[in-house]
Each structure stands twice: as structure tokens, then as C-alpha cells.
C-alpha positions as CSV (number, residue, x, y, z in Angstrom):
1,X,13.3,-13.6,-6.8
2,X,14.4,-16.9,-7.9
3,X,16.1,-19.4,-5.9
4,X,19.6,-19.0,-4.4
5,X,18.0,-15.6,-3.8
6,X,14.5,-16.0,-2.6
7,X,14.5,-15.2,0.8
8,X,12.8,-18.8,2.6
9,X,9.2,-18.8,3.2
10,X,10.4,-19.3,7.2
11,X,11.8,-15.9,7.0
12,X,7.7,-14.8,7.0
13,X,6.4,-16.4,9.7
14,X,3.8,-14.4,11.4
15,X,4.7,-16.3,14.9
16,X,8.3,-16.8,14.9
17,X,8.3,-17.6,18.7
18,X,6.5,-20.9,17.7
19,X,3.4,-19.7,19.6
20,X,-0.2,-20.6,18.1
21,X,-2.2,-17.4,18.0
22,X,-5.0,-18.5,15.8
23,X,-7.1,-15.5,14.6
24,X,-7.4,-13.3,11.6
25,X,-3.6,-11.6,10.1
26,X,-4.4,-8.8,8.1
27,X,-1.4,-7.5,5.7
28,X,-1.0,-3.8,5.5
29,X,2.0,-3.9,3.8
30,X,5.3,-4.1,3.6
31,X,8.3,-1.0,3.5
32,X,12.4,-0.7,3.9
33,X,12.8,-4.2,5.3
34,X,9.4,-4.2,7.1
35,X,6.6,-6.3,7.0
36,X,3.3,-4.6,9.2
37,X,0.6,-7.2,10.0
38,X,-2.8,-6.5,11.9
39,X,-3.5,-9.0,14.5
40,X,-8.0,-8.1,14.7
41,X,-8.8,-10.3,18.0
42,X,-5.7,-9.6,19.9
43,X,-5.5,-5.5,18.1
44,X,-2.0,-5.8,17.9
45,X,0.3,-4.9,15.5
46,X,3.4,-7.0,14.4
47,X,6.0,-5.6,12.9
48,X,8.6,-8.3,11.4
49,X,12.0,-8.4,10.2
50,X,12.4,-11.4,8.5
51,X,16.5,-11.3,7.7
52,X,17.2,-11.8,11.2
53,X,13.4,-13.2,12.5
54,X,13.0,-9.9,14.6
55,X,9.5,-8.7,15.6
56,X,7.8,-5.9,17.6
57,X,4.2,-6.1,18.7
58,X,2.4,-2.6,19.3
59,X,-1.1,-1.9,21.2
60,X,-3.0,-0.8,18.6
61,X,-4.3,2.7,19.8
62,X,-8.0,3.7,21.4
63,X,-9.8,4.6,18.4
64,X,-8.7,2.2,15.9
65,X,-10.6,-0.4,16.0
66,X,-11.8,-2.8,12.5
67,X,-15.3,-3.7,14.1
68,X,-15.9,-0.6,14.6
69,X,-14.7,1.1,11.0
70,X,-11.9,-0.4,8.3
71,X,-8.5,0.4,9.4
72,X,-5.0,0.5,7.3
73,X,-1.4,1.5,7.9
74,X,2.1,1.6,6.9
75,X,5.2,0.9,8.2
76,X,8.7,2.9,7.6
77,X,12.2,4.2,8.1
78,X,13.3,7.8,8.0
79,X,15.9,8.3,5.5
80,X,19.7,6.6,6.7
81,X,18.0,5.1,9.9
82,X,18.3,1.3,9.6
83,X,17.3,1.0,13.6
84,X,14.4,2.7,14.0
85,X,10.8,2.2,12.3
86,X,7.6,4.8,12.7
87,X,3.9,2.8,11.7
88,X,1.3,5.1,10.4
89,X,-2.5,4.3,11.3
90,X,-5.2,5.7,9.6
91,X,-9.0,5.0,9.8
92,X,-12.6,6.9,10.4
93,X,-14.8,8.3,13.2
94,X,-17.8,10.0,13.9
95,X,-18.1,12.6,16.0
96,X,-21.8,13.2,17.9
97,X,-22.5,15.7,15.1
98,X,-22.7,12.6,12.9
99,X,-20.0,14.2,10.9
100,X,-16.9,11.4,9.7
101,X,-13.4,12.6,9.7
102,X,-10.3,10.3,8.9
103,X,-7.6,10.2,11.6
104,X,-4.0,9.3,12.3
105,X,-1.6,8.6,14.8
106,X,2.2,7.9,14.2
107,X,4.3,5.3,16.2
108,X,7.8,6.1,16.5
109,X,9.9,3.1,17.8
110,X,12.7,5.6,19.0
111,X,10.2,6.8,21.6
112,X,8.4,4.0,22.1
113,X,5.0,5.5,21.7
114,X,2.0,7.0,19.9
115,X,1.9,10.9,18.3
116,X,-1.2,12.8,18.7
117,X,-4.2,12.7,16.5
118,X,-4.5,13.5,13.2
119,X,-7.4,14.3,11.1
120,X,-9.3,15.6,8.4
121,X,-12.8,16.0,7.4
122,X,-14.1,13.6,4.5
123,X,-15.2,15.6,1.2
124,X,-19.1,16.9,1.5
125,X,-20.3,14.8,-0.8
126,X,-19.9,11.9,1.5
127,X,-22.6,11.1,3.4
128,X,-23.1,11.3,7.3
129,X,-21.7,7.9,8.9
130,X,-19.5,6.8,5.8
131,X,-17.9,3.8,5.9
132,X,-14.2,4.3,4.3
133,X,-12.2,1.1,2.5
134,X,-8.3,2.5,2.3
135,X,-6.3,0.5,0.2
136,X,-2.8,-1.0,1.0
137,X,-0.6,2.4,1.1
138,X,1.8,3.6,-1.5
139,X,5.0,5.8,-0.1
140,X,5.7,8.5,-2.7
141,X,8.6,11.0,-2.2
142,X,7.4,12.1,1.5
143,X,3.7,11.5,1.7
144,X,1.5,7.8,2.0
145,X,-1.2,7.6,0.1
146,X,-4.6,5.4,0.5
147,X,-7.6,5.4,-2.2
148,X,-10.4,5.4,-0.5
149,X,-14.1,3.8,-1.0
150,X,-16.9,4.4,0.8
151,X,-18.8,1.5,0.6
152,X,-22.5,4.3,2.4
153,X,-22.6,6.5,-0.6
154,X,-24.7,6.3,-3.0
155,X,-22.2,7.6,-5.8
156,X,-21.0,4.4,-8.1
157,X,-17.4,6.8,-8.3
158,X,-14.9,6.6,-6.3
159,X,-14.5,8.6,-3.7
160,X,-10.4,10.0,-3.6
161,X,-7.4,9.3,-2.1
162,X,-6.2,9.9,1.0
163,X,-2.8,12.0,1.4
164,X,-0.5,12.2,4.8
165,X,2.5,14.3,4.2
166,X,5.0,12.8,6.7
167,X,6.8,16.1,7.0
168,X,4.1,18.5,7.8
169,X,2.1,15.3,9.5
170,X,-1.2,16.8,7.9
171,X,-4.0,14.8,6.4
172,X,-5.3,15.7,2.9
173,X,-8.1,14.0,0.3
174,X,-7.1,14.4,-3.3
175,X,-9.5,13.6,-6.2
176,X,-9.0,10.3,-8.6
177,X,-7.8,12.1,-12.3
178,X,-10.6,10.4,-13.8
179,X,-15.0,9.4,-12.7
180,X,-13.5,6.0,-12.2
181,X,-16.1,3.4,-10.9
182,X,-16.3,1.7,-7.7
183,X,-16.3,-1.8,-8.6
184,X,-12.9,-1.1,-10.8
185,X,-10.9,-0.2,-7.6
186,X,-8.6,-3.3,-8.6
187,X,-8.1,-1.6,-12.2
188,X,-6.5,1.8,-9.9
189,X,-2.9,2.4,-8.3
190,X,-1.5,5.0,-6.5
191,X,2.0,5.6,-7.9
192,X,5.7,7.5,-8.2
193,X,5.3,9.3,-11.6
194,X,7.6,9.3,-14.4
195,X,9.9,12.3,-12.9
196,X,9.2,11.6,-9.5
197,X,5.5,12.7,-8.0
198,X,2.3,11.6,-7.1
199,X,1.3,9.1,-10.1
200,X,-1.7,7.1,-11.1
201,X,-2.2,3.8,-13.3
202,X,-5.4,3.6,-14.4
203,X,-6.3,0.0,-16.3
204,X,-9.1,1.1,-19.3
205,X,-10.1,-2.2,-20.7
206,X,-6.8,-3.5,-22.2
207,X,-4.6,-0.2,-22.1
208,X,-2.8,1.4,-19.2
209,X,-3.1,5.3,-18.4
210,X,-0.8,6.9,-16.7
211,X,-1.4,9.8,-14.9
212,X,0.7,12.5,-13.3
213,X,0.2,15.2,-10.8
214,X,1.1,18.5,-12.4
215,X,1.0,22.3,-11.5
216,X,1.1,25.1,-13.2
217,X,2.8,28.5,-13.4
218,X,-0.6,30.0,-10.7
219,X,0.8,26.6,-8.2
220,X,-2.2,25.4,-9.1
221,X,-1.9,21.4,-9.2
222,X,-4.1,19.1,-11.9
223,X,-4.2,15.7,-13.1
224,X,-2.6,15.8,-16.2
225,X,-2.4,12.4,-18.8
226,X,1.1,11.0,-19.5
227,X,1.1,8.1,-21.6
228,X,-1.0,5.0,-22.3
229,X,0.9,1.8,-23.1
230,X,-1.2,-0.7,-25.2
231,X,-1.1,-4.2,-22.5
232,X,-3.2,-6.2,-25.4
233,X,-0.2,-5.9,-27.8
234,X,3.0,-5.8,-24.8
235,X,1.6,-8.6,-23.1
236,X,-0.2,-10.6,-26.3
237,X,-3.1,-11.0,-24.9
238,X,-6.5,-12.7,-26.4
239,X,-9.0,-10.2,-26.2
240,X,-11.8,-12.2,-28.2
241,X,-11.5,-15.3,-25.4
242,X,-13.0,-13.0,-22.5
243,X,-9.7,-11.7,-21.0
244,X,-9.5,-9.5,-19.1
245,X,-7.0,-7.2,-16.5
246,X,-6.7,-6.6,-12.8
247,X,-3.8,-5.4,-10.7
248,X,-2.7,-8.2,-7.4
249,X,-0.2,-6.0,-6.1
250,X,2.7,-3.4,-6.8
251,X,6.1,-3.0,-5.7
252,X,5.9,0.9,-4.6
253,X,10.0,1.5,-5.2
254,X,10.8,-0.1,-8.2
255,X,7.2,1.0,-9.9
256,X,6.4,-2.5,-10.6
257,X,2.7,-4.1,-11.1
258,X,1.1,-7.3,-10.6
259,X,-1.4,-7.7,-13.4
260,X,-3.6,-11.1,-13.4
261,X,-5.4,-12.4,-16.3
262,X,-7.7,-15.4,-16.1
263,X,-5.0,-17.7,-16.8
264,X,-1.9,-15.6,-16.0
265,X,0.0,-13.7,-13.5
266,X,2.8,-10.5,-14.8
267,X,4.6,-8.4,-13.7
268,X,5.4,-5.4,-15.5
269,X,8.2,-2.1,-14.7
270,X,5.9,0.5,-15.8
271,X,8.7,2.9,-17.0
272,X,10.9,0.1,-19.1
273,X,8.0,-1.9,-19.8
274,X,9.6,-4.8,-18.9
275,X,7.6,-7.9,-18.3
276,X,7.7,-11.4,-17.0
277,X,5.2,-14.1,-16.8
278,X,5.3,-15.5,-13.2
279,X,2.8,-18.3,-13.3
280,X,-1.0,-19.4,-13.3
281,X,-2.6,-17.1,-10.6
282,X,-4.9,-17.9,-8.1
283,X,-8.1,-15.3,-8.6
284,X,-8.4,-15.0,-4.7
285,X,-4.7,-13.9,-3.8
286,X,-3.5,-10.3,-3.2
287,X,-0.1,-9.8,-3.7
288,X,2.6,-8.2,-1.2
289,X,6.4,-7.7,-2.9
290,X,8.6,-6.9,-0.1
291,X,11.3,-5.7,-1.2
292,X,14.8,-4.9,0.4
293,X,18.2,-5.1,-0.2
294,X,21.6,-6.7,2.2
295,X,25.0,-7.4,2.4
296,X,25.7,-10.4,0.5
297,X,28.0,-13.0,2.5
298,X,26.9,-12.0,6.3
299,X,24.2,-14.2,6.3
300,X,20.7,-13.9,7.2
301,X,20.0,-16.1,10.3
302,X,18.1,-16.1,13.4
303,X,18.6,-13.5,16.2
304,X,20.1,-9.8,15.9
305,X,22.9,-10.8,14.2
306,X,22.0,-11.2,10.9
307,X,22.4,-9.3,7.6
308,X,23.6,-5.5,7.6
309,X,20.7,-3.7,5.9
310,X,22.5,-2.1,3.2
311,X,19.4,0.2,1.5
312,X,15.7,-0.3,2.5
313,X,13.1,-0.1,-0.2
């Protein structure tokens, strides 16, 4: 947001105690006030509240580990619970069957500790020993999602995306609603559809497909297309100059999408189509909107009594 409201870049600090740490942060998002970092030579993981500078440090669990195989998360609040977070870690093994599965575990800070396992097997068509990318996760309705990519097979398409319904706490892989290449995994993002349900934007040279999750009267469920919004013509865009599209980032509750050209950075609401041209972007940057909302007039300083947490998105 712009200033009076920006929160201050302070706010983010990954080492609020003033302590050095040095070593690699990795981002796995952000969610309801939240911010959940990956600390890869200590394997910890922060979890920060920057209104009031708050931050939890959990042992990462045996089995997760990113020299090993790639490792993502996600960080939430159960509906009306402003004290309590659960983190969600997800990654790969294989067993001595040189089979891969993905697994889970789920940290609850009300009990202080680490669920069992959860896993799945990955599709057949992945090889033996695959090496899975997940993506940043997208909350939609009850269930996270991660697209994955595994970087071992020989398929140039990518591979699914990963489903963990956080009622049942069961694992899932869905297919991709389109053969969507590898190297355009920055032109794909998991989504809420328009009427709520699993969503996906899809960027096809300059136009923007939106899918939807849809089943029929059998219960069978199918990608089905929505709507494609011409970018070229929304965002006036020079297509003869070598332009050309890639999502930075996405703001999972208000449906919003970072979109970089060459020489500029949008955002877009993908059911208004509302957009606004934030500045010249830098190529190398990933984008993480955190979003949440307080109490105007109680203040957002230092130590456990700051803002009230109103709604967390």
C-alpha cells in the first residue's frame, strides 16, 4: 500500500532480536498475518508477526531436509483463531523400493508440536528418484495447493499440482487443465475461481485463461475454461517490441497477480480487472504480498501489545 499505510520495511526483519545469523532465508510465503521463512543451515523455521515484531522458530522435522530434496510450506490460522498458527510442510522421499512419494506433517502452535506423516505416491509417469519443485502455496476454500515440477523426467509438461485438504489431512495430485510446458511455470497460478473453487490462470502469449474446477451431475470433476481476458489490449501493451508476460507473485485472498513485462511491473484483480502500474521491475525479484488487515488507532509497535488483528487474509 502507499504511504501513511505501508506497513515499515522494519516490520520484516527476518532477525528482529538484532542477532546476525548470516545464511540463506528462503520465503514460503506469507498467510493471515503470517510471514513463514526457511532458515536452510540452521533448518529452522521462522514464523513472524510483523505488527507487533513477534516470531516463533520451529525445528524443522527429520525428513525434511533441502539438500536432500526441495522443500515448501505454508503457514495459517483456523477460522476465528487470531492466537494460534498451524505450518504445513511438504516435500519428497524415496523409499528403498526407489519409489518417490510426497509427504506432510502439520505444526500446530496450540500443541506445540509436529502431526504424523502424510503422504502420497507421485503419478506413474514420474520416474524413479524424481526430484519435485513445489511452488509457493496457494490456500483455496480448505485445501493448499503446490504445482509441481519435476526437474528427472524426461516429459517437457508439467507434471500437476499437489492438493492437501486441511480437513481430511490427505494428500492428493491433480492434473494441470491444459499440456502446459515446463519452462512456462512462471506463466501458471494456482487460484480461487470465479464462484469460489480450485482456479487456474494460465498466461497464453498475451491473453489470460482462466480455468475452473467443475463437476458434473456423475461427481465427476473436470477442468472446464472460463474466460480469457485479452492483457495486450487491458494493459496496452507493445507486442511488436518483444514484450512479453510473466507472473512475480499473487495475492491468494484478494485474487490479485503480479505480471512483469520487460520494462513494467502490474498488478491486476482478476475478477474486476482492475489494474495498476507499480513501477520498473527488477527481472530477478519474486514477489510476496502479505496481506492483512488491523484495528486502526491501536498502534502497531514492538512487543505483544500491538494492533488487534481484526480479519487475517
Amino acid at each position: 500500500m502507499d504511504p501513511p499505510n505501508r506497513v515499515p520495511n522494519g516490520r520484516f526483519s527476518l532477525c528482529p532480536d538484532g542477532e546476525d545469523w548470516g545464511g540463506i532465508f528462503m520465503p514460503m510465503g506469507s498467510r493471515h498475518g503470517l510471514l513463514l521463512i526457511f532458515h536452510l543451515s540452521r533448518k529452522l523455521l521462522l514464523v513472524s508477526v510483523p505488527f507487533n515484531v513477534d516470531q516463533h522458530r520451529l525445528a524443522v522435522p527429520p525428513g525434511f531436509d533441502l539438500e536432500k530434496a526441495p522443500v515448501s510450506g505454508a503457514v495459517f490460522r483456523a477460522p476465528g483463531d487470531i492466537r494460534h498458527f498451524q505450518v504445513v510442510l511438504v516435500t519428497t522421499e524415496t523409499d528403498e523400493q526407489q519409489h518417490t512419494r510426497v509427504i506432510a506433517r502439520v505444526y500446530s502452535s496450540e500443541t506445540g508440536g509436529w502431526g504424523d506423516c502424510i503422504s502420497t505416491p507421485l503419478p506413474s509417469k514420474l520416474p524413479t528418484k524424481s526430484r519435485v519443485d513445489f511452488t509457493i502455496g496457494v490456500l483455496v476454500g480448505h485445501c493448499l495447493y503446490w504445482l509441481l515440477n519435476d526437474r528427472s523426467a524426461t516429459s517437457d509438461i508439467l507434471d500437476g499440482i499437489l492438493e492437501f485438504d486441511l480437513e481430511r489431512q490427505i494428500l492428493a495430485v491433480k492434473p494441470v487443465p491444459v499440456d502446459i510446458p515446463k519452462k512456462n511455470m512462471c506463466q501458471f497460478q494456482v487460484m480461487r475461481a470465479e464462484g469460489g473453487g480450485l482456479g487456474i490462470l494460465f498466461l497464453s502469449n498475451f491473453s489470460a485463461q482462466l480455468w475452473k474446477m467443475a463437476t458434473d451431475s456423475d461427481g465427476v470433476a473436470s477442468w472446464v475454461l472460463g474466460r480469457t481476458v485479452e492483457l495486450d489490449k487491458l494493459l496496452s501493451l507493445n507486442t511488436e517490441e518483444g514484450e512479453s508476460l510473466v507472473i512475480q507473485g499473487f495475492a491468494e485472498y484478494n485474487n490479485v497477480v503480479f505480471l512483469r513485462t520487460h520494462t513494467n511491473l502490474f498488478t491486476i484483480q482478476l475478477e474486476s480487472l482492475q489494474f495498476k502500474k507499480i513501477f520498473r521491475p527488477n527481472i530477478m525479484t519474486r514477489y510476496h504480498p502479505f496481506e492483512s488487515v488491523y484495528a486502526a488507532g491501536t498502534g502497531i509497535g514492538g512487543g505483544h501489545d500491538g494492533a488487534e488483528l481484526l480479519r487475517n487474509t
